[in-house]
PABA-345909 format. One record per residue (C-alpha): x, y, z; residue in three letters. Coordinates in Angstrom, 2 decimals. Example, Ala and Ser with C-alpha at 12.3 -4.5 7.8 and 13.67 -1.06 7.14 Angstrom:
BEGIN
<site <12.30, -4.50, 7.80>, 'ala'>
<site <13.67, -1.06, 7.14>, 'ser'>
//
This chain:
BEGIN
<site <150.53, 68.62, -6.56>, 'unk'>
<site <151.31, 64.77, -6.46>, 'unk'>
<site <150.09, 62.66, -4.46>, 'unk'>
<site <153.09, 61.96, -1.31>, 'unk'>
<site <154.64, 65.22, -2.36>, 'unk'>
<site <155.83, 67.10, 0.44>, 'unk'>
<site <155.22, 70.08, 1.81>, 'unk'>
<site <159.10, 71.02, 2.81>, 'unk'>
<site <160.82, 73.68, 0.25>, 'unk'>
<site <163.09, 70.99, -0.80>, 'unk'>
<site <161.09, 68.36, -1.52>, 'unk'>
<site <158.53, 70.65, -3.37>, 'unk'>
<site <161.69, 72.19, -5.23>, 'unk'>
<site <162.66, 68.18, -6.04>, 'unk'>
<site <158.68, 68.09, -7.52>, 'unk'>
<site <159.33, 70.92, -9.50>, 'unk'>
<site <162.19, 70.01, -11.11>, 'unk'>
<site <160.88, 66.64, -12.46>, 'unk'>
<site <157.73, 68.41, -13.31>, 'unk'>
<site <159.79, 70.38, -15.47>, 'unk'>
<site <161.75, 67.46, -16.59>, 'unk'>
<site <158.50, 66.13, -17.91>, 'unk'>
<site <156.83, 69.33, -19.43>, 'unk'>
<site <160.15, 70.04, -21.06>, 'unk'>
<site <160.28, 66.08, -22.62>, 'unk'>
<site <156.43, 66.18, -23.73>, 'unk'>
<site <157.11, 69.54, -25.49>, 'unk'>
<site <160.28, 68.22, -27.20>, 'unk'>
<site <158.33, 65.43, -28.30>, 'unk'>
<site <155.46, 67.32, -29.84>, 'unk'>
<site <157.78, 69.59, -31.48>, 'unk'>
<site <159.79, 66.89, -32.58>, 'unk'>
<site <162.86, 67.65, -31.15>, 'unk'>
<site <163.57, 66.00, -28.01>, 'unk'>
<site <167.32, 64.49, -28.38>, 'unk'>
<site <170.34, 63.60, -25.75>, 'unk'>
<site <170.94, 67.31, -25.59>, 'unk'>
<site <167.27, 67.85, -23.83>, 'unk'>
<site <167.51, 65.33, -21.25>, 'unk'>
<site <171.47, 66.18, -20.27>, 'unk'>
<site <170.54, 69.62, -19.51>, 'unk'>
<site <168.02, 68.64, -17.41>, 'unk'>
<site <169.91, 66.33, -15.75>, 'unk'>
<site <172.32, 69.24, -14.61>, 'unk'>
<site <169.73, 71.31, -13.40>, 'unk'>
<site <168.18, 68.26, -11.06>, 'unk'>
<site <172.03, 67.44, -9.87>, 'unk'>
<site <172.87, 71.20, -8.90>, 'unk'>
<site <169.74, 71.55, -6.80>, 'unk'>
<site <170.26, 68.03, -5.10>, 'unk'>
<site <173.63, 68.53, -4.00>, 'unk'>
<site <172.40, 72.13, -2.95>, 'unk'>
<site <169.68, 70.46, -0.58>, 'unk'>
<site <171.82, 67.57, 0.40>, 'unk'>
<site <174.59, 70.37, 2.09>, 'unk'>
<site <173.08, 70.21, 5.50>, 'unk'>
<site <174.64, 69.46, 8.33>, 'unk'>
<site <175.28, 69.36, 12.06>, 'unk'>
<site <178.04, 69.92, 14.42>, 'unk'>
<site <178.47, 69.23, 18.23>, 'unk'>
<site <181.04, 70.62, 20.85>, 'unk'>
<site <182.32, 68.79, 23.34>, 'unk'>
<site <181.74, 70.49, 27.21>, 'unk'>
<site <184.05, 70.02, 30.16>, 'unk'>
<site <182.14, 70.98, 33.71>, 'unk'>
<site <183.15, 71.03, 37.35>, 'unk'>
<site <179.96, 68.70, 39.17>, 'unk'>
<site <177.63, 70.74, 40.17>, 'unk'>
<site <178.19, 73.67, 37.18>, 'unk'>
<site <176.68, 74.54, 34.13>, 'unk'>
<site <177.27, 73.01, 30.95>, 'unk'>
<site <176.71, 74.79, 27.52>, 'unk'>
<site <175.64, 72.12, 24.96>, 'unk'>
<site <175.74, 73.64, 21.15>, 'unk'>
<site <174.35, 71.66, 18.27>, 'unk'>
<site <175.53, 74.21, 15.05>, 'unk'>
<site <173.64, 73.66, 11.86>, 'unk'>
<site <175.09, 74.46, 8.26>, 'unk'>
<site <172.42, 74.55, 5.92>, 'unk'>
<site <169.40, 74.10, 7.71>, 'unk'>
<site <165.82, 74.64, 5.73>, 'unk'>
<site <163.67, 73.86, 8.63>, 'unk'>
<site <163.92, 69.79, 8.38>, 'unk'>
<site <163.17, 68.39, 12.21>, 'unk'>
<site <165.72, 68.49, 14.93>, 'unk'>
<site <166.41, 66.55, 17.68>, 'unk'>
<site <168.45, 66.33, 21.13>, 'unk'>
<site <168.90, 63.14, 22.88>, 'unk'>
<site <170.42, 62.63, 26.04>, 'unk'>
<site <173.34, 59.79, 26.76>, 'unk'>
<site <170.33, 57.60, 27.78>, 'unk'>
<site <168.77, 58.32, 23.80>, 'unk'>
<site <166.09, 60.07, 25.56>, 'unk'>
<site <164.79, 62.57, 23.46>, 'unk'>
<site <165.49, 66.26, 25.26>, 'unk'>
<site <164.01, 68.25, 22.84>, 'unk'>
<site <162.23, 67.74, 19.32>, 'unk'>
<site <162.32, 70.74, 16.96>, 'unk'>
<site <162.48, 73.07, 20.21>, 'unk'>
<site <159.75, 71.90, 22.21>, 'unk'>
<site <160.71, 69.96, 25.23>, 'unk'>
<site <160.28, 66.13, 25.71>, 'unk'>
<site <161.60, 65.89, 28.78>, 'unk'>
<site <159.98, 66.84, 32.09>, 'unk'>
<site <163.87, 67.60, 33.80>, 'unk'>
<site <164.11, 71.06, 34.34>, 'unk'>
<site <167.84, 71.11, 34.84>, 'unk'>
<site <167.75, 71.52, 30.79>, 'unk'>
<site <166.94, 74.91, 29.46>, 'unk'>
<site <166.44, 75.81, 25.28>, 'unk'>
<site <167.96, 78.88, 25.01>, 'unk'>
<site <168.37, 79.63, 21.30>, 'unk'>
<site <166.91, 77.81, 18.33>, 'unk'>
<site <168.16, 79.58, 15.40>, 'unk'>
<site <168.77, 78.70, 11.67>, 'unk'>
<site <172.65, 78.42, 12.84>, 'unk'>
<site <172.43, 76.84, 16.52>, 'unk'>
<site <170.43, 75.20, 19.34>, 'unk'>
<site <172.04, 75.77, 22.48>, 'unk'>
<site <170.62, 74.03, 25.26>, 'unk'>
<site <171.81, 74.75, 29.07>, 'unk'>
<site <172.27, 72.40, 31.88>, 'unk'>
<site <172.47, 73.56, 35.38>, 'unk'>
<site <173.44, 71.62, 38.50>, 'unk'>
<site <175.43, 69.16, 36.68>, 'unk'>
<site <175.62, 65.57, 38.42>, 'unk'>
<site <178.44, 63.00, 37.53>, 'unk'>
<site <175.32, 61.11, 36.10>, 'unk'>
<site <174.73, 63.38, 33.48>, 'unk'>
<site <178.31, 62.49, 31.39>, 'unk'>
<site <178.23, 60.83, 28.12>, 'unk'>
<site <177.50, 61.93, 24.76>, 'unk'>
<site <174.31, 64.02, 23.77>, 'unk'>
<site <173.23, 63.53, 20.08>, 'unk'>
<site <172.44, 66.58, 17.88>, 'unk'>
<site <170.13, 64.76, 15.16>, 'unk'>
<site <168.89, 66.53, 11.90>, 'unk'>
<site <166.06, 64.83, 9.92>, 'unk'>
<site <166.26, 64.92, 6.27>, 'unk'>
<site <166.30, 62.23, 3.12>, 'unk'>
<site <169.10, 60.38, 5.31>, 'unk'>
<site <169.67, 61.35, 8.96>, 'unk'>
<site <172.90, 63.14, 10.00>, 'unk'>
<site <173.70, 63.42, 13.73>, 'unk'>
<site <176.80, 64.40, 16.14>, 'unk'>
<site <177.91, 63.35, 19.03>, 'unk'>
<site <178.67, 66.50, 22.08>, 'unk'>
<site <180.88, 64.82, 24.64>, 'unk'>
<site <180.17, 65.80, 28.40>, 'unk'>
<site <182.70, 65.46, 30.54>, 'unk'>
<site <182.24, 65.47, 34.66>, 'unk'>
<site <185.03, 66.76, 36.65>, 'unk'>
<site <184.89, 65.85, 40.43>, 'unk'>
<site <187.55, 68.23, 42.47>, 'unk'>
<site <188.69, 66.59, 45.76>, 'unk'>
<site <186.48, 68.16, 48.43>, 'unk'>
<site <187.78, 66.72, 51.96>, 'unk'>
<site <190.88, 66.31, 52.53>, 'unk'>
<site <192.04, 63.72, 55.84>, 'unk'>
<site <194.67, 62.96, 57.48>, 'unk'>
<site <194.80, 59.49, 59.97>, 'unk'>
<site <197.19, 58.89, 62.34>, 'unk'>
<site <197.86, 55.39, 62.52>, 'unk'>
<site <199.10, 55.48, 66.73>, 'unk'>
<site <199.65, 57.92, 69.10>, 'unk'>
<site <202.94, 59.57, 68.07>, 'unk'>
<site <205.96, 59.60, 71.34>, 'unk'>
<site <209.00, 60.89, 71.82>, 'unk'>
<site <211.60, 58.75, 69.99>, 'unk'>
<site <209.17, 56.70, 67.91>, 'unk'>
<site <208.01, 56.45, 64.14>, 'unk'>
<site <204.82, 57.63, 63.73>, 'unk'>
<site <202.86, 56.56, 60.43>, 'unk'>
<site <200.29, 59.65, 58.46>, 'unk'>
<site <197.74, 58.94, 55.90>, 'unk'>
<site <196.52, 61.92, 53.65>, 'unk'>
<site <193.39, 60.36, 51.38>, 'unk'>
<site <190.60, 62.00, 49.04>, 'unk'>
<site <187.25, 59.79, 49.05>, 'unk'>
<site <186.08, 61.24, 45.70>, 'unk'>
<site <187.79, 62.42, 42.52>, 'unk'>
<site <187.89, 62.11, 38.69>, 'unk'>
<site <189.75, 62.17, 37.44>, 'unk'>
<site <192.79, 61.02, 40.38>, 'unk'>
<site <193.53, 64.01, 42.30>, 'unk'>
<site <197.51, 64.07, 42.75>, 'unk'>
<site <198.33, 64.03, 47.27>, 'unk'>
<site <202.03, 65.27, 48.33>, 'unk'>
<site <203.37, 65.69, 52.21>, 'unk'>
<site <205.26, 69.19, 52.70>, 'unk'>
<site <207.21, 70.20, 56.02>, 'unk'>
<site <208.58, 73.55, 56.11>, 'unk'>
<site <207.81, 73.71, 52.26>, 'unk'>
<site <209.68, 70.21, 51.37>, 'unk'>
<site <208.13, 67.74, 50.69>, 'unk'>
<site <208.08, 64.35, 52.45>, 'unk'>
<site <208.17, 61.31, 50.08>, 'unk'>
<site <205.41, 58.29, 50.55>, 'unk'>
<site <203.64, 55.76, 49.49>, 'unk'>
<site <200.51, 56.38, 47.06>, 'unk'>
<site <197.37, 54.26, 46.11>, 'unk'>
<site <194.38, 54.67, 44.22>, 'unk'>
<site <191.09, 52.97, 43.95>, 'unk'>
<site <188.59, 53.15, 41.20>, 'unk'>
<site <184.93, 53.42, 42.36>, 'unk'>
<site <183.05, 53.31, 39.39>, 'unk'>
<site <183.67, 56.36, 37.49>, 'unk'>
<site <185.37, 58.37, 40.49>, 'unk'>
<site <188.48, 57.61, 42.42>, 'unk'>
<site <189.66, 57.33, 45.83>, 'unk'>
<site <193.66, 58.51, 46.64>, 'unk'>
<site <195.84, 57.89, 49.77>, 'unk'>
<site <199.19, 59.22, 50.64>, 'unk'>
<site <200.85, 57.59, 53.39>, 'unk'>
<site <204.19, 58.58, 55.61>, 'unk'>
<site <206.22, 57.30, 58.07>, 'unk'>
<site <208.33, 60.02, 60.19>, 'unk'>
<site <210.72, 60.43, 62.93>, 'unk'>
<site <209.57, 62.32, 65.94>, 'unk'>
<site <211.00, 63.79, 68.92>, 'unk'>
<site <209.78, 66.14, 71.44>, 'unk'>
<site <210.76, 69.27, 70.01>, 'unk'>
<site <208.28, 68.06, 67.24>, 'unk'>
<site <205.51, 68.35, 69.40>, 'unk'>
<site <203.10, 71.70, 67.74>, 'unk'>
<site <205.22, 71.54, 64.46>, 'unk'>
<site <202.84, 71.99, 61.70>, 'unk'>
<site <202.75, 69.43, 58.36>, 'unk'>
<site <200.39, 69.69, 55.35>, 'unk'>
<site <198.78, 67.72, 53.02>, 'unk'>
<site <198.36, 69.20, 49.78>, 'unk'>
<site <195.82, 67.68, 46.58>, 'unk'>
<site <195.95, 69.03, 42.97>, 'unk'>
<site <193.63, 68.54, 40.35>, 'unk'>
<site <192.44, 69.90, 36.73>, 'unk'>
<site <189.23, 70.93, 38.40>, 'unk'>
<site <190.67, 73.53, 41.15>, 'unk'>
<site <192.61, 75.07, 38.14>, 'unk'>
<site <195.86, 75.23, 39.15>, 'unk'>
<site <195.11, 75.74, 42.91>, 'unk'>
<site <195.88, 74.06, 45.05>, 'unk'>
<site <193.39, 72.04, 48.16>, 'unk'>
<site <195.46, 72.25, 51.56>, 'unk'>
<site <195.15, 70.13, 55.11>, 'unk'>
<site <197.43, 71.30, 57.93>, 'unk'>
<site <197.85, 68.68, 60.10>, 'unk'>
<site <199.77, 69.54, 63.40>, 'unk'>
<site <201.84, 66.99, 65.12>, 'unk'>
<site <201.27, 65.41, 68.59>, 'unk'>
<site <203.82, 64.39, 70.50>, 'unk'>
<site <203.51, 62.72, 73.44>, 'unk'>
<site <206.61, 63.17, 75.74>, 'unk'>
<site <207.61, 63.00, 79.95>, 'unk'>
<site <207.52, 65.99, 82.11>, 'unk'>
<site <210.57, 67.93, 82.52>, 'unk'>
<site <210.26, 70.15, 86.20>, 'unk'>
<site <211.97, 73.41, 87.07>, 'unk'>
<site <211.77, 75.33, 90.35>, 'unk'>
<site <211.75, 78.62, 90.57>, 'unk'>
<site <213.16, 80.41, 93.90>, 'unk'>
<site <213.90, 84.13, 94.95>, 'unk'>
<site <217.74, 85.60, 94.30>, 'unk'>
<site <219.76, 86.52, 97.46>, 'unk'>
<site <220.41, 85.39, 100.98>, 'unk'>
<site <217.18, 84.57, 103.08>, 'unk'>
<site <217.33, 85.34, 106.41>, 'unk'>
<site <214.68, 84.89, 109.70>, 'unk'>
<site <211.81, 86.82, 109.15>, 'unk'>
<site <211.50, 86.72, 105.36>, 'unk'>
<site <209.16, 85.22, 103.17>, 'unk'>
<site <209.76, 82.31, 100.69>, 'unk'>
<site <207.96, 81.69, 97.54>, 'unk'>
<site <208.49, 78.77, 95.46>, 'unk'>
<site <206.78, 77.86, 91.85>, 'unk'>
<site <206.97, 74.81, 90.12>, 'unk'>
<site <207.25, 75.19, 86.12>, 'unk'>
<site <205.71, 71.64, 84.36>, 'unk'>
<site <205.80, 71.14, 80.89>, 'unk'>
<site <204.55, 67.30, 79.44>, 'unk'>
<site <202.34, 65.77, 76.98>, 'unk'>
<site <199.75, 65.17, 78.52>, 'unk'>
<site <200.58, 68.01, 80.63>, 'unk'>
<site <200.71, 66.74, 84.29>, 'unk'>
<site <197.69, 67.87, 86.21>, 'unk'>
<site <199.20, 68.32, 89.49>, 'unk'>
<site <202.44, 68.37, 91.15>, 'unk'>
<site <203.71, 67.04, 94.51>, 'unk'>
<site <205.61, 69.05, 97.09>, 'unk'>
<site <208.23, 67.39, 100.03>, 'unk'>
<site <210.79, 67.90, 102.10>, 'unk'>
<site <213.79, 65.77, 101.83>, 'unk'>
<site <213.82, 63.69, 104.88>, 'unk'>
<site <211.34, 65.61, 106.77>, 'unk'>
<site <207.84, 66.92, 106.78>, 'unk'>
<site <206.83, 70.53, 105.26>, 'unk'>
<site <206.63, 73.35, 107.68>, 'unk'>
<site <203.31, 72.88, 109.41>, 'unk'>
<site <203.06, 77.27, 108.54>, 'unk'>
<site <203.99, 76.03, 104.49>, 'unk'>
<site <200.76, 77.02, 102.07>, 'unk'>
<site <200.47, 75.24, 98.75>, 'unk'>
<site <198.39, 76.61, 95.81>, 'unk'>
<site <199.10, 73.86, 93.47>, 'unk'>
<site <202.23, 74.71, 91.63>, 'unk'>
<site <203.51, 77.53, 94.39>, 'unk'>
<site <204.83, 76.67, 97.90>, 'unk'>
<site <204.76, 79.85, 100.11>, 'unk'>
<site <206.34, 79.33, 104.00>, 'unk'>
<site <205.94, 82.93, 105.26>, 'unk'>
<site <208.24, 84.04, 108.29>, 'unk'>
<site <211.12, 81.78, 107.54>, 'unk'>
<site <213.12, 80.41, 110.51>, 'unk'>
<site <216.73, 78.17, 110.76>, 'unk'>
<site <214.27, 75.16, 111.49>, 'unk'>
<site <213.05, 75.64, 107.73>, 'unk'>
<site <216.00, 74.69, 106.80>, 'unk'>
<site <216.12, 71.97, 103.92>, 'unk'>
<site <215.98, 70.44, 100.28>, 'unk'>
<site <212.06, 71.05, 99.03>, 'unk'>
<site <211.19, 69.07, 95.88>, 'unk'>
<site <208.58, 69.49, 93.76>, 'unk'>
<site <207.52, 65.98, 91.60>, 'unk'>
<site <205.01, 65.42, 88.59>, 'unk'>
<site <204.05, 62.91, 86.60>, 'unk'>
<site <202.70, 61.63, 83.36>, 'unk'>
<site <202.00, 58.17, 81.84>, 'unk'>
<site <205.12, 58.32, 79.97>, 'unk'>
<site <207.49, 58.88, 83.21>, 'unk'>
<site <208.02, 61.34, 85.78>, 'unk'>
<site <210.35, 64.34, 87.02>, 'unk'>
<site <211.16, 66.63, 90.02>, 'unk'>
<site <213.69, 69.11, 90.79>, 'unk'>
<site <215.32, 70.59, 94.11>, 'unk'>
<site <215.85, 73.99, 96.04>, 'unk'>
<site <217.99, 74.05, 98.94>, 'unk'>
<site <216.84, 76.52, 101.69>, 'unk'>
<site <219.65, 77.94, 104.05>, 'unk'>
<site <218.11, 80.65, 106.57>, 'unk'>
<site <220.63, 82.90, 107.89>, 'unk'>
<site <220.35, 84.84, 111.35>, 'unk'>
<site <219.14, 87.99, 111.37>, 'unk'>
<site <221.31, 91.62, 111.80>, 'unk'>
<site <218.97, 92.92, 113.42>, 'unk'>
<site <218.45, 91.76, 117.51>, 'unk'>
<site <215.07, 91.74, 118.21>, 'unk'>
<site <214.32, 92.46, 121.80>, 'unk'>
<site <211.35, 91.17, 123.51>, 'unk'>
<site <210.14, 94.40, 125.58>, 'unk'>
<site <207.06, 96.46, 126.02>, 'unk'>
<site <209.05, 99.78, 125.92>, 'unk'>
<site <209.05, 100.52, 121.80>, 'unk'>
<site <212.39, 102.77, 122.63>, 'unk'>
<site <214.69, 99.07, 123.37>, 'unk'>
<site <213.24, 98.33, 119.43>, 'unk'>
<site <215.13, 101.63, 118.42>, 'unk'>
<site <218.33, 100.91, 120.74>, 'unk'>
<site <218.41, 97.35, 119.35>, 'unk'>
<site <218.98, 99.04, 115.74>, 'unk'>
<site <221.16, 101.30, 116.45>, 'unk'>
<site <223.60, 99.32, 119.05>, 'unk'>
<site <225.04, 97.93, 115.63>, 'unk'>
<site <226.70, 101.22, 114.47>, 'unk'>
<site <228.21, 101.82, 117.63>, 'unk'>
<site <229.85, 98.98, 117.99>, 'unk'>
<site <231.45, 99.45, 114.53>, 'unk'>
<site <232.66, 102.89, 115.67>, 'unk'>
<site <233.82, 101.46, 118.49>, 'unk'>
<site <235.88, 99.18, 116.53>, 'unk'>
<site <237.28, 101.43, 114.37>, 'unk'>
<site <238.40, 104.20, 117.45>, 'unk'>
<site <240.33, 100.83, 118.78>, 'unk'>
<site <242.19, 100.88, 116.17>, 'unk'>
<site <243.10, 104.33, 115.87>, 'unk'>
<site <244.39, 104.44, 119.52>, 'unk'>
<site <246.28, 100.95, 118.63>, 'unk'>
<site <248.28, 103.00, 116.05>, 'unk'>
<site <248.64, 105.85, 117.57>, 'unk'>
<site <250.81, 104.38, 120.63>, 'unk'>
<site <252.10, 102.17, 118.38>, 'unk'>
<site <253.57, 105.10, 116.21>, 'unk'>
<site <254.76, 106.93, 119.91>, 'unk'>
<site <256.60, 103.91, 120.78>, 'unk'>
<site <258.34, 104.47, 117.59>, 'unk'>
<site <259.02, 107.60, 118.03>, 'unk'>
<site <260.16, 107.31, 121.75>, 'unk'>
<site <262.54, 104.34, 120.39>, 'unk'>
<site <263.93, 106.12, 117.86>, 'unk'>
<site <264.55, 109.28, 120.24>, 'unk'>
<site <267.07, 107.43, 122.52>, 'unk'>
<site <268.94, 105.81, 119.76>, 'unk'>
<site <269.67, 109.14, 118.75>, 'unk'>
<site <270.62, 110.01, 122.15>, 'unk'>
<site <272.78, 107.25, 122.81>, 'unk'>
<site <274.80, 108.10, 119.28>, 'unk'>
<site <275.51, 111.70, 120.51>, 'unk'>
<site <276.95, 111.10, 123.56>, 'unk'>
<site <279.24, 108.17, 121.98>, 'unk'>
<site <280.43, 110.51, 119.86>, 'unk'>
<site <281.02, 113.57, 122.21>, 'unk'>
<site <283.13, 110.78, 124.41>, 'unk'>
<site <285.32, 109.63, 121.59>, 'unk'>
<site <286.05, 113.86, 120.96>, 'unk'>
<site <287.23, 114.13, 124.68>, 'unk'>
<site <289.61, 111.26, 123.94>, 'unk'>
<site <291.50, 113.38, 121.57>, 'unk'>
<site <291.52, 116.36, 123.10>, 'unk'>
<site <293.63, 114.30, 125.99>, 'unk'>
<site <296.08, 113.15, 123.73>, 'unk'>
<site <297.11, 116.39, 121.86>, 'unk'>
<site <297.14, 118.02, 125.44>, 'unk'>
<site <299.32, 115.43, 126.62>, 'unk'>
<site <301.44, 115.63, 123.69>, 'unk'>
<site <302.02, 119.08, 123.92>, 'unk'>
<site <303.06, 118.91, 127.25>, 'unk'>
<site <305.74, 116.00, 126.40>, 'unk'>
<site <307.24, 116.97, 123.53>, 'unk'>
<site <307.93, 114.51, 120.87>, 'unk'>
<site <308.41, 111.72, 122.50>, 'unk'>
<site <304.59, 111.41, 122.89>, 'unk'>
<site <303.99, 111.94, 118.78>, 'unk'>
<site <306.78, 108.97, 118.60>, 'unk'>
<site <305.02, 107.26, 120.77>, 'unk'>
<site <301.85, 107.53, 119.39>, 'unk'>
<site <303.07, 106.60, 115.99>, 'unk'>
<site <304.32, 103.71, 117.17>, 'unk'>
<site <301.13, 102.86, 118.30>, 'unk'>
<site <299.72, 103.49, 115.09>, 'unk'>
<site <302.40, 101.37, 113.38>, 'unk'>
//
């Protein structure tokens, strides 16, 4: 034992061997044969076991973690014959010395201190904690490694601004932006699944990063509800994707329909008439009128319905129903046209004149129709009676014109033939 020697396998094992180198020189001396050969071979002997002791080493991994994860830090030793260790944050603050801790953070947990590792675990991780973290072995010189941390920062809110209040027939300018990211999280516009193409920017803040993607669109009223989303991708969300539907708002006048019963209306009936109003903003009342003249003081209106029970000819008229909106107004028309009643009602105390007024209409109609049944039938024995003397008249032509002959052949029997000569003479 020297004095300085040290207590460490390898430097004792250094001792030894020029301890032996000495012993072995003295000897050679005294015995007279210490030559080149003696101190070569020792030589070897201290070379093999230096370059044995000198093969330690260290390695370090680099970590990738999401904020607020846990990183796995490894410092792997080759080698290692006990010599002192040491972890150092990016800050060279000393973590841990030969496994005891140095630091009061409790984040950082030693979980295995072997002759091959010391793996150290960090929970919660904060952008704050990235850098490198040294893995430092002690020996004649010091070796150390470097373990990269890297901080990823996945975008977590997603917004969309609207620059002004999108109407009917106007551009209308969106803004999709991420407040915090690292690295730049990548923003696209997608309607119906394609996208929309727009403007990006960035801005560095620090280590993190702020992204905007901003539109400028076409809208109409039929756009109004139509859904559009803003979509952010980043290494962090592996290969997910971070989504903001966004649905449109368009602002548009009121179109006005009224709704009225099928048919003919007559006295007595009912009317009911509902106004349909559709608007953005949605009108929040309508008005009802009647063209030229006031509503039936009987009329009831609940809002969008206009009910005017027991109608009558002097209801007669063109109702409109109007609403409104800052962006313009509308109305729309139903011509009433009451029509008399069929049925006669008769103002008596005895309820029988209630059941003669209903049934006086069916006997007029038979009425009607026996009128013209006895119209034909005298018109078809007119006919008949005309056609009778014709006949008539044609028979006793004919019986006349008979008599006419008999004459002559009487007559020319009677003569001779001077009559047939005469009569063909005639003839001729």
């Amino acid at each position: 034992n020297k004095p300085g020697a040290r207590s460490r396998a390898s430097g004792e094992l250094r001792y030894c061997v020029w301890d032996s180198l000495t012993i072995s020189s003295t000897m050679a001396a005294e015995i007279g044969v210490v030559g080149i050969h003696g101190i070569y071979v020792a030589w070897i002997v201290l070379l093999s076991i230096s370059t044995q002791v000198s093969g330690q080493a260290v390695a370090a991994e680099n970590v990738t973690v999401v904020e607020g994860g846990t990183a796995e830090i490894n410092c792997k030793l080759q080698n290692y014959d006990g010599s002192i260790v040491v972890i150092q944050n990016p800050a060279r603050q000393t973590l841990f010395f030969n496994g005891t801790r140095a630091l009061k953070d409790e984040r950082f947990q030693l979980v295995a201190f072997t002759r091959k590792v010391v793996k150290i675990m960090l929970s919660d991780v904060k952008l704050e904690d990235e850098g490198g973290y040294f893995c430092q072995l002690y020996t004649d010189d010091t070796h150390h490694q470097i373990a990269i941390l890297t901080v990823l920062v996945p975008p977590a809110n997603l917004s969309v601004a609207v620059k002004q209040q999108p109407v009917e027939g106007q551009d209308v300018e969106l803004t999709c932006s991420v407040d915090r990211t690292k690295p730049a999280a990548t923003i696209h516009w997608f309607k119906d699944r394609k996208e929309i193409k727009g403007a990006v920017s960035r801005q560095q803040n620090d280590k993190t990063f702020s992204v905007a993607n901003t539109i400028r669109i076409h809208v109409e009223r039929q756009n109004d509800g139509e859904t559009i989303t803003c979509e952010a991708s980043h290494p962090a969300l592996n290969r997910q994707k971070k989504q903001l539907h966004h649905i449109l708002d368009v602002q548009y006048s009121p179109t006005v329909k009224l709704q009225h019963p099928p048919g003919v209306l007559r006295e007595g009936d009912n009317l009911g008439l509902k106004c349909t109003v559709k608007g953005n903003p949605q009108p929040t009342s309508v008005t009802w009128s009647r063209l030229n003249d006031t509503l039936p003081a009987h009329s009831d209106i609940q809002g969008d319905v206009l009910t005017i029970p027991a109608l009558s000819m002097l209801d007669n008229g063109t109702y409109i129903c109007e609403a409104s909106n800052i962006h313009g107004r509308a109305s729309d028309q139903y011509i009433l046209v009451v029509y008399e009643s069929l049925i006669s009602f008769v103002e008596v105390q005895d309820p029988g004149a209630i059941v003669e007024a209903h049934t006086s209409t069916p006997y007029a109609i038979i009425g009607g129709i026996l009128a013209v049944l006895v119209f034909a039938l005298i018109c078809v024995l007119i006919v008949m009676v005309w056609c009778s003397v014709r006949q008539k008249g044609s028979y006793l032509t004919h019986e006349a014109s008979g008599l006419d002959e008999h004459g002559e052949a009487r007559e020319a029997f009677l003569n001779g033939n001077e009559t047939h000569k005469r009569k063909e003479e005639f003839f001729i």
